[in-house]
N, C-alpha and C positions, 0 to 999 in steps of 0.2 A: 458598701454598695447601696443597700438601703437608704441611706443617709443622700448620697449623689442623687438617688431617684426622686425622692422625696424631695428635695432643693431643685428637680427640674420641675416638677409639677406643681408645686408651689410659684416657682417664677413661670408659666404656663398660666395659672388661675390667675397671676397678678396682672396678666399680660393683658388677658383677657377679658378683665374687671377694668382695667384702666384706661380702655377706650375714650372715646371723644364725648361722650355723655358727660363723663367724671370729670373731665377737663374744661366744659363749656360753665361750668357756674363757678366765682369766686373772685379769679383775675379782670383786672379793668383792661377792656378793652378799645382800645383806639381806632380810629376808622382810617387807613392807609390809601385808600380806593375805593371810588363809587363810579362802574364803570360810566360813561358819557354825563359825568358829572366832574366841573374843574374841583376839587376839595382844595381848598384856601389853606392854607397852611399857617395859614395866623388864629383859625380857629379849630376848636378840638370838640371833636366828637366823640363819646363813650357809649360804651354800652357793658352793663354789672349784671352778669347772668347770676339771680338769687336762687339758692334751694330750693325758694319757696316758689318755685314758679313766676316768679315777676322779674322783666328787666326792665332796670334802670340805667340812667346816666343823664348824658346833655345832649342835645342837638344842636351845637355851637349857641347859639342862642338861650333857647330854654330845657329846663327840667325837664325828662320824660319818664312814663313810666308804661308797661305794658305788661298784659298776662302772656305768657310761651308755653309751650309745651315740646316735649320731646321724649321720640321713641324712635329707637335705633340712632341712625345719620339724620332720620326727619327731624325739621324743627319748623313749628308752627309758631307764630307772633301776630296777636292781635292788633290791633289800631290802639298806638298810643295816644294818651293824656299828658297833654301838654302843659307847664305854663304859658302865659302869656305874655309875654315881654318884649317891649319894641325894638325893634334892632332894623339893623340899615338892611334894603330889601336885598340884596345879595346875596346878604346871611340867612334872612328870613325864604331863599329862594332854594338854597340849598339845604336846609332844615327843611322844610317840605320834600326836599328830594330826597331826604336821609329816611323821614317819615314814612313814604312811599314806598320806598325799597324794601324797608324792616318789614312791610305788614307782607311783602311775595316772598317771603322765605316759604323755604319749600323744605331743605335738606342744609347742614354743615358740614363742615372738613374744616378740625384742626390738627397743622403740622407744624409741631414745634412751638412757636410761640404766635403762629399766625393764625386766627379763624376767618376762612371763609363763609359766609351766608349764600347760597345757593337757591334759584329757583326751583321749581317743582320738576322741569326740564336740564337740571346740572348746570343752567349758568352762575357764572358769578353774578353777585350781586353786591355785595358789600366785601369789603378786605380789611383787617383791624390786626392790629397786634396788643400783646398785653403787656401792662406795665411791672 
C-alpha cells in the first residue's frame, strides 16, 4: 500500500514539475502560423528556447537572438538582434513580422508538440512545433 501511494505522489510531483516552463527550452521550434501573416512555406522560421535565458533561431532570412524570461505561463522576449543579410523583400517583410510578434509575447501554451506565443490579452500570436 505504501509503495502504490508513494508511486502516486511521485507521478503527482512529476506532473507538476513538468509543466510548460520545462518544456519551452531545448526543442527547435518551427513557426506554423503567424496570425494575419501569409508564412511562405519555402522558408523556415526557428526559435531555440536556451536555459540560459536567450532564444535563438532564424527569421527565414537571418540569425536571431533575444533575452526571454519566464514565470508561470508568462513569457516575456526582448527585441531581437539580428544579422543582416539581403534577401528578397517579402522574406525581409515577414522577418520583420516574425520580429514584431516575438517581442508582444505576453504568455505560452504548450500542447504536445505545439507552442503557442500568446499576447498579454491570450491571443495567439505565433504557432510553432518542434522538431
Amino acid at each position: 500500500m505504501k509503495r502504490v501511494l508513494l508511486i502516486g505522489v511521485l507521478a503527482f510531483l512529476l506532473a507538476a514539475c513538468g509543466g510548460s516552463a520545462a518544456s519551452l527550452a531545448g526543442p527547435t521550434w518551427t513557426v506554423t502560423s503567424m496570425p494575419g501573416v501569409d508564412v511562405q512555406p519555402t522558408v523556415t522560421i526557428t526559435a531555440v528556447f536556451g536555459s540560459d535565458g536567450m532564444v535563438t533561431g532564424s527569421g527565414g532570412c537571418n540569425n536571431y537572438n533575444a533575452a526571454y524570461t519566464v514565470s508561470g505561463s508568462s513569457l516575456t522576449i526582448q527585441s531581437p538582434a539580428a544579422t543582416m543579410m539581403s534577401c528578397p523583400e517579402d522574406i525581409n517583410q515577414q522577418e520583420s513580422d516574425y520580429f514584431y510578434l516575438l517581442e508582444g509575447a505576453g504568455a505560452y501554451e504548450i500542447k504536445g508538440n505545439k507552442l503557442t506565443i500568446k499576447d498579454s490579452g491570450g491571443q495567439a500570436l505565433l504557432e510553432y512545433t518542434s522538431q
